[in-house]
C-alpha positions in Angstrom: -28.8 12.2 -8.4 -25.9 13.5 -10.8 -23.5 13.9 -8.0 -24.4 9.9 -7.2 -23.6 8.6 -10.2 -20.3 11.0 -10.6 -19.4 9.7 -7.2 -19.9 6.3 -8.4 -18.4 6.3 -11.8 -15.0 8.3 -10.1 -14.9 5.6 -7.7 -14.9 3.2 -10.5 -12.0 4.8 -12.5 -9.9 6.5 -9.2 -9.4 3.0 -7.5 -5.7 3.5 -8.4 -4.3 4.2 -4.8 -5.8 1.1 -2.9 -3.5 -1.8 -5.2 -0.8 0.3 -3.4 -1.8 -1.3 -0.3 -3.6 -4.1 -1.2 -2.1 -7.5 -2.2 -3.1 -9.5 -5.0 -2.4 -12.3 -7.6 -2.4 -9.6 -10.6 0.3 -6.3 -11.2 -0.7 -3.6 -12.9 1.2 -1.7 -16.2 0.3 1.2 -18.2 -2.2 0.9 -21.2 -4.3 2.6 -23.2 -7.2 1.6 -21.3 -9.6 3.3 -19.1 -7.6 5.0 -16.1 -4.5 3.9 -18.0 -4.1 0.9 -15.9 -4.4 -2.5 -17.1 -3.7 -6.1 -14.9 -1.6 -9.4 -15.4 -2.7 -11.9 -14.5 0.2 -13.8 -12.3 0.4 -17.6 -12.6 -1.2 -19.1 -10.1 0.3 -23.1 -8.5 -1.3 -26.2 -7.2 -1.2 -25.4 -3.3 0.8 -27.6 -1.3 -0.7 -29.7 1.2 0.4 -30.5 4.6 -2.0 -32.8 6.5 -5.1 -30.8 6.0 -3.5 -27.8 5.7 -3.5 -26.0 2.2 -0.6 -23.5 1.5 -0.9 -21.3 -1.7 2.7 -20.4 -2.8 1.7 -18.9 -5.8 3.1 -15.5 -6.7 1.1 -12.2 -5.6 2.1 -9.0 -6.3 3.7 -8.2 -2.6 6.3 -11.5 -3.3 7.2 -9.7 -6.8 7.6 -6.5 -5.1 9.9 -7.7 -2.6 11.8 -9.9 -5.2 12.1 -6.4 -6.9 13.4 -4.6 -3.8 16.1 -7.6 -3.3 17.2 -7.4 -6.6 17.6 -3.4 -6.5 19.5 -3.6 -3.2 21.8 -6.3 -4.9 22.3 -4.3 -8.4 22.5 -1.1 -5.9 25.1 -2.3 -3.7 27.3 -4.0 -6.6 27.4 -0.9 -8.5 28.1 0.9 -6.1 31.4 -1.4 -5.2 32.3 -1.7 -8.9 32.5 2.7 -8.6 34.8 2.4 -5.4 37.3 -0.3 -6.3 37.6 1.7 -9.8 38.1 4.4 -8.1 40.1 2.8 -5.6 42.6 1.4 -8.1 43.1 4.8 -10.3 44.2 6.1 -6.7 41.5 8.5 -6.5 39.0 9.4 -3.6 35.2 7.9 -4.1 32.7 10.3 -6.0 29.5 10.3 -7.1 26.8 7.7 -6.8 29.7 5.1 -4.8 30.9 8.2 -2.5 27.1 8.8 -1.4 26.3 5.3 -0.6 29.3 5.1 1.4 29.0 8.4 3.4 25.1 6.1 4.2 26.4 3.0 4.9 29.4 4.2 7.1 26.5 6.9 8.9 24.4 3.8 9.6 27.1 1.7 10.9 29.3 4.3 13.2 26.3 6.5 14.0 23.0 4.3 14.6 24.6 0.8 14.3 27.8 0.2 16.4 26.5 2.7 19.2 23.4 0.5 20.1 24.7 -2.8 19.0 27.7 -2.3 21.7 30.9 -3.7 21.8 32.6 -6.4 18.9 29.3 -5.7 16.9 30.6 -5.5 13.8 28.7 -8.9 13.0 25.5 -7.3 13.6 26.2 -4.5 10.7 25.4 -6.7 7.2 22.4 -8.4 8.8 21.1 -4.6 10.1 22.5 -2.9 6.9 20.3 -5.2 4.8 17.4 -4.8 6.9 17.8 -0.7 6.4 18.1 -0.7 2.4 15.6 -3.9 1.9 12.9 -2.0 4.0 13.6 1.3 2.3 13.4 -0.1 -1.6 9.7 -1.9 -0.9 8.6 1.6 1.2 9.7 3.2 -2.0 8.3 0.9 -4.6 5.4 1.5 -3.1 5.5 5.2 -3.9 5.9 4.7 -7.6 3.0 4.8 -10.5 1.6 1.2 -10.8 4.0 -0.1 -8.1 3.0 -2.0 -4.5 4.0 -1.2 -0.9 4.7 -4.4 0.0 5.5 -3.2 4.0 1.9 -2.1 3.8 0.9 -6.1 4.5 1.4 -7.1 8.1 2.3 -10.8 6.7 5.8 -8.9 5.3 6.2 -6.8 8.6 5.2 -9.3 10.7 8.4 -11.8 8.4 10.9 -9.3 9.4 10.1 -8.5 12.7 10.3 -12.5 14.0 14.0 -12.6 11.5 14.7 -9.6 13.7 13.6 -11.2 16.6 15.1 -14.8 16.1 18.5 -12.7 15.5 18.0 -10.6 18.6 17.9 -14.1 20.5 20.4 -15.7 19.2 22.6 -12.3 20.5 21.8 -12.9 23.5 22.5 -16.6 23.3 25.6 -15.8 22.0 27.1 -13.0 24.3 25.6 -14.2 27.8 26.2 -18.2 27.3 24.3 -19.9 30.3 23.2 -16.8 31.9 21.0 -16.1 29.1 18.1 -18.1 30.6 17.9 -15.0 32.9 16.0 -13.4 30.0 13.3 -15.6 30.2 13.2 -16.6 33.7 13.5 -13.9 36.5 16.2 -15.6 39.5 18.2 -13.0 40.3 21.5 -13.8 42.1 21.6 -10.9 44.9 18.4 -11.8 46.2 17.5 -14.1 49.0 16.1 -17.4 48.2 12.3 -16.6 49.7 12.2 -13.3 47.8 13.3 -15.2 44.4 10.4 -17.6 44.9 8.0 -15.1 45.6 8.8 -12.5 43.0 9.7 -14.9 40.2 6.2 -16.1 39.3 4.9 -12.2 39.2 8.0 -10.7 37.0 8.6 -13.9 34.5 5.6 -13.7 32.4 6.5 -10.1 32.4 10.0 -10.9 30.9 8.3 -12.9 28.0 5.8 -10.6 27.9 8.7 -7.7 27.3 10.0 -9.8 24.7 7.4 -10.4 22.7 6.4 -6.8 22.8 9.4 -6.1 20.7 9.0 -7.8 16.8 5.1 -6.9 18.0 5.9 -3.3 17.9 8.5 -3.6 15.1 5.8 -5.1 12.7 2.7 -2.5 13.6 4.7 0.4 13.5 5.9 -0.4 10.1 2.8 -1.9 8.8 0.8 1.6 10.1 2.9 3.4 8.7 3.2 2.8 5.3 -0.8 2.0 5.2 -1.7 5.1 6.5 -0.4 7.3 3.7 -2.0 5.9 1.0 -5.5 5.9 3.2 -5.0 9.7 3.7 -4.1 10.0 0.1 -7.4 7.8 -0.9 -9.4 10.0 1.2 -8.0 13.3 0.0 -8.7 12.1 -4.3 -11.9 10.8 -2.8 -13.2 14.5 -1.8 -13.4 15.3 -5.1 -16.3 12.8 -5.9 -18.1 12.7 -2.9 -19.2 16.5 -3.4 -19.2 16.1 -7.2 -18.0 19.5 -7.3 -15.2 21.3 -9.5 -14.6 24.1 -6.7 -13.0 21.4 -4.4 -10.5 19.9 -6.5 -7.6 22.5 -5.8 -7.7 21.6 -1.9 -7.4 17.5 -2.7 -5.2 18.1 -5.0 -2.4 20.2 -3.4 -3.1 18.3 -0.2 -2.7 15.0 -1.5 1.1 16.3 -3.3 2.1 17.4 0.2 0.9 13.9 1.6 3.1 12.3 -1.2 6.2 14.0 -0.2 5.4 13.4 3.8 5.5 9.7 2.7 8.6 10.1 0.7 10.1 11.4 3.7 8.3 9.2 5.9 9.5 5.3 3.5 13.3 6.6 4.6 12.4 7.0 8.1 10.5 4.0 9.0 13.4 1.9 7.2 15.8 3.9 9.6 13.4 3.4 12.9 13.4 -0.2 12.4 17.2 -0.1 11.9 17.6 1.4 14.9 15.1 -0.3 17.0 16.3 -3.1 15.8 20.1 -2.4 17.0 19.2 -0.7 20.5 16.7 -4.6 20.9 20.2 -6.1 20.1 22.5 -4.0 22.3 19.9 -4.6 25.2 20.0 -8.3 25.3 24.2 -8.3 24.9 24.4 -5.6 27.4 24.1 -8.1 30.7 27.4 -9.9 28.9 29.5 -7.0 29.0 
């Protein structure tokens, strides 16, 4: 009976890990209050109505979280080319903060970018640079006391994958001109006409299929990702009042500081697989052009 009602009044005041995941029209800041978490309330708009459709564009807390994660890659990226052109102009090599964003951004684009992309894909770098340090600062906002992961909604993965997707396209319009109805509809030219007509209605719902399967997978694996830490990490704080027990608090505790750092490790490297999935989806479709 005691251990119910401990397991019930921690679950009341250790509910700090699910607003991680979790969107909503409040954000929360520190207070004096129990748990030390208190709520705003966000304003909240007349919905817009479209025929008998109803679209809420109020605020939620994912939408100010990603607002926060533009603005820090805008500050981010101006500072750090204030630092070079300073440094640029007293004649000296780039140090510090500048130097290190540099050495990622020319990584990214000579290492993962350009190599995938293929040939004359140097318009392809801002759009996938922005995509790598957008994703990475919402992963990581997400990691922070009182913060959101707003990659944890599949609404946000789901946005970027059909940008990516709609860019991906338009690559393919652009490099293979006419011959990129060939993506979509299987005629191949080294064929005989019979074996066209009997192959193509097998192999082009395939074709669509394939592409479809790519802002899909870019938009789950993202979304799963980020989610899945902070369930782990729920479950872990969670052990400690389901047995109601002071003997099993090291274990959740140590555990759950491990988990934290996997997903540290883990908000850079999902930014950097969809970077690179994204490019190698882009190289693919502008490979039959070249």
């Amino acid at each position: 009976m005691i251990a119910d009602q401990i397991a019930q009044q921690g679950a009341a005041q250790i509910d700090f890990i699910t607003p991680h995941i979790t969107d909503a029209h409040t954000l929360d800041y520190p207070c004096l209050h129990t748990g030390f978490v208190c709520e705003y309330e966000l304003p909240r708009w007349d919905p817009i109505h479209i025929g008998r459709f109803a679209i809420d564009i109020s605020p939620t807390r994912h939408v100010v979280m990603l607002l926060i994660a533009a603005f820090l890659c805008i500050v981010t990226m101006l500072l750090a080319l204030r630092a070079h052109n300073q440094k640029t102009r007293e004649g000296k090599a780039p140090s510090g903060f500048g130097n290190g964003l540099e050495a990622v951004v020319l990584y990214l684009r000579n290492e993962v970018i350009l190599p995938n992309v293929g040939p004359h894909g140097n318009g392809y770098v801002p759009f996938l640079l922005t995509l790598f340090f957008f994703i990475l600062f919402a992963n990581l906002l997400g990691l922070i006391p009182y913060g959101s992961t707003a990659t944890g909604n599949i609404s946000v993965t789901a946005t970027l994958a059909i940008v990516t997707f709609v860019v991906i396209e338009l690559a393919g319009i652009k490099a293979q001109g006419k011959a990129y109805i060939n993506t979509i509809l299987f005629w191949p030219d080294d064929m005989s006409l019979g074996t066209k007509l009997l192959i193509s209605p097998i192999l082009t719902p395939i074709e669509i299929i394939g592409k479809l399967t790519k802002p899909f997978a870019l938009a789950i694996r993202l979304f799963a990702n980020m989610t899945a830490g902070h369930v782990v990490l729920l479950a872990l704080i969670s052990l400690i009042f389901t047995f109601g027990s002071w003997y099993v608090v090291p274990f959740p505790i140590v555990m759950g500081i491990a988990i934290s750092v996997l997903e540290l490790f883990v908000a850079i490297l999902q930014a950097f697989i969809f970077t690179l999935l994204s490019s190698v989806f882009i190289g693919l479709i502008r490979e039959g052009a070249h």
